[in-house]
C-alpha positions, -999 to +999 in steps of 0.1 A: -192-476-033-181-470+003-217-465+025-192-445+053-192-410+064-165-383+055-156-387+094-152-423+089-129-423+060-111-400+073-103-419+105-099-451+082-070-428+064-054-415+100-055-453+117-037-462+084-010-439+085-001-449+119-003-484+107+018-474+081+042-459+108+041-488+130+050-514+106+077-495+090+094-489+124+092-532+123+105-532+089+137-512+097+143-532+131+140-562+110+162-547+078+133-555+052+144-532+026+116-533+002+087-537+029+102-500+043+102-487+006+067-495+002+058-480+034+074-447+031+061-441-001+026-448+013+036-420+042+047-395+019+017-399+000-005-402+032+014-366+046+011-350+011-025-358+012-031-348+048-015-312+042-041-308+014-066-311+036-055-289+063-046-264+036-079-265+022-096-258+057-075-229+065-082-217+033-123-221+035-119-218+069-141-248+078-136-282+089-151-293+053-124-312+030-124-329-003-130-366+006-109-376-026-079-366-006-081-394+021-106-419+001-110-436-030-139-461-042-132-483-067-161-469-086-151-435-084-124-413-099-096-405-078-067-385-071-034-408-079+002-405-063+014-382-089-017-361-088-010-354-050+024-341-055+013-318-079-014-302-062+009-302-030+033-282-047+007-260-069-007-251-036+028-243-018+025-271+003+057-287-009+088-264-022+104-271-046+133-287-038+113-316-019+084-319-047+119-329-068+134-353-043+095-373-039+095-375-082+128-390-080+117-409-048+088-424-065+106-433-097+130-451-077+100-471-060+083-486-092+119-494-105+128-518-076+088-534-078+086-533-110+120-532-126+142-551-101+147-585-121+151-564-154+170-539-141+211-533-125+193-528-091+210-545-064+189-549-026+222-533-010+215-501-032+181-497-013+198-485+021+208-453+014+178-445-008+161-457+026+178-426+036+169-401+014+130-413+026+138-411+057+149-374+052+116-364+031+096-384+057+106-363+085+104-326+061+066-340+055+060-342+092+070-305+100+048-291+076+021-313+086+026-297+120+029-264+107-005-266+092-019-279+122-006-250+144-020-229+119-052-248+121-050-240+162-034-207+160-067-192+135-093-216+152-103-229+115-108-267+108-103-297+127-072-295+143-079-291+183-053-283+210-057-302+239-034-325+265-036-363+253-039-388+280-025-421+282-064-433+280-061-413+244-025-432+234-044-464+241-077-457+225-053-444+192-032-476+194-067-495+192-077-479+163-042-485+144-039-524+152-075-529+136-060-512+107-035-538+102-061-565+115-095-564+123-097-599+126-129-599+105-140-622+078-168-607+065-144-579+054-117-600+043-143-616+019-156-575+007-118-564+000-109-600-017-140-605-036-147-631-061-115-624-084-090-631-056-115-663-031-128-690-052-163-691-034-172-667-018-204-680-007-187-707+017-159-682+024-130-694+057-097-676+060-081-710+070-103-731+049-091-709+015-054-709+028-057-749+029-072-751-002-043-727-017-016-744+001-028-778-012-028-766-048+011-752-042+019-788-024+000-803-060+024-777-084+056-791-061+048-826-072+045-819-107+075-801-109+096-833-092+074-856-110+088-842-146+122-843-133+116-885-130+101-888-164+114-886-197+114-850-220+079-848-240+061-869-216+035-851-196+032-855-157+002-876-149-003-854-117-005-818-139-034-839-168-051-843-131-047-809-118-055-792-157-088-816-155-091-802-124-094-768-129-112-774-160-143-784-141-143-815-158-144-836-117-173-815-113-209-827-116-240-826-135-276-826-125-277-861-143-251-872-120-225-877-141-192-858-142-185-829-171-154-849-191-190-875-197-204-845-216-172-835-234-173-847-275-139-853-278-144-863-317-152-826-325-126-810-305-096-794-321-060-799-311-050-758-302-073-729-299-104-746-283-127-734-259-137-767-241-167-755-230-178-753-266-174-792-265-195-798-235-233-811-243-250-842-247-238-870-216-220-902-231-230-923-206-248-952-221-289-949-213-280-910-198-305-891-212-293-855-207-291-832-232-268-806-219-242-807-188-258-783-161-239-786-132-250-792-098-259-768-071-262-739-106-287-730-127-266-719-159-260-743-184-229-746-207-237-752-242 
């Protein structure tokens, strides 16, 4: 659960939509189709969700706002793309006309990530439906600024009219360049978490990338090592790299390495846990009973 303020996540959520902005400008100078297709989806969303909240302070006439608009904790329930549109258009945000063309819009976005190799979709087609965003991008932005002249115009929420300075441009562009990098590791290692780094305990940006870039530099040399061997045979490199990632290198307390503690005898040929293998070392005159790995306090039985 985020520890932030309202005012916090909100200004996460502007900073974000300018990053969003800023990037996609670079994705159309450098004709990256599907990077700009992501990235005006995430504006439309990020516009439909800003209009709720302005509408929602005009309404109540105070700057207060439901924080599941601009936020969402991975603990917490949330209000999904599709859930946005709708209240958008429930609340007469979006007519209908539009509320059709982002459907349609959004389809079209989770067929090209998620359909594109299974699908007649060709890159070239993306250009025009580029378009069509480009078109709903720019409709979003006018009611956006509707609201906030409405927002003005009544005095109600947090829309405030006032000249912005070039100090203000600079201070804003500061804020949207540490949305795309804060430069950070601490955070890198919070968003990543345990799933994504493999210890997060010893945790470097460039020591991880090594590690990963090693691993795909080990998967190249399997790959051309099968092409010199014959059909059936395994690669000597990928029994390494399986052994690898199996723990078995990997030490116990008693000094000796896991494949020591592995009863091959009992083991079956498909189906098998190896861990339910691992006990008592083989190492002649080793007297430990189970493998307990070094530097952890759980054993594997």
């Amino acid at each position: 659960m985020s520890d932030k303020t309202d005012f916090e996540k909100l200004e996460n959520f502007i900073n974000g939509v300018g990053a969003a902005r800023m990037l996609l400008q670079r994705s159309h100078k450098q004709e990256f189709l599907i990077e700009a297709l992501v990235l005006y989806a995430t504006l439309i969303d990020g516009f439909c969700r800003i209009a709720l909240v302005l509408k929602q302070q005009i309404k109540n006439r105070s700057s207060d706002f439901d924080v599941k608009y601009i936020h969402q904790d991975d603990d917490r329930d949330y209000y999904s793309e599709r859930d946005i549109y709708k209240y958008a258009f429930e609340k007469a945000i979006l007519e209908k006309d539009i509320f059709d063309d982002i459907n349609a819009l959004y389809d079209f976005r989770n067929k090209v990530i998620h359909r594109f190799l299974i699908s007649e979709i060709e890159y070239a087609h993306l250009g025009l439906v580029l378009d069509r965003y480009e078109l709903v991008f720019q409709r979003l932005w006018n009611i956006v600024y509707g609201l906030e002249s409405e927002q003005i115009q009544k005095g109600v929420g947090m829309t405030i009219a006032r000249k912005v300075t070039e100090e203000d441009k600079k201070a804003v562009h500061k804020d949207i360049l540490r949305k795309v990098d804060t430069k950070d590791p601490e955070k890198l290692k919070q968003i990543l978490g345990s799933k994504l780094i493999q210890d997060t305990k010893i945790f470097s940006e460039r020591a991880e990338r090594e590690r990963i870039s090693d691993e795909v530099s080990d998967e190249i040399e399997i790959r051309e090592e099968k092409t010199r061997i014959p059909p059936g045979f395994t690669s000597v490199k990928e029994i390494t790299k399986w052994a690898e990632r199996k723990g078995l290198f990997r030490k116990c307390i008693c000094g000796h390495e896991k494949v020591s503690h592995v009863n091959t005898n009992k083991m079956k040929k498909a189906g098998s846990n190896l861990d339910d293998y691992v006990k008592k070392c083989k190492v002649k005159r080793c007297k430990c009973k189970n493998y307990r790995e070094q530097n952890h306090e759980k054993f594997v039985k």
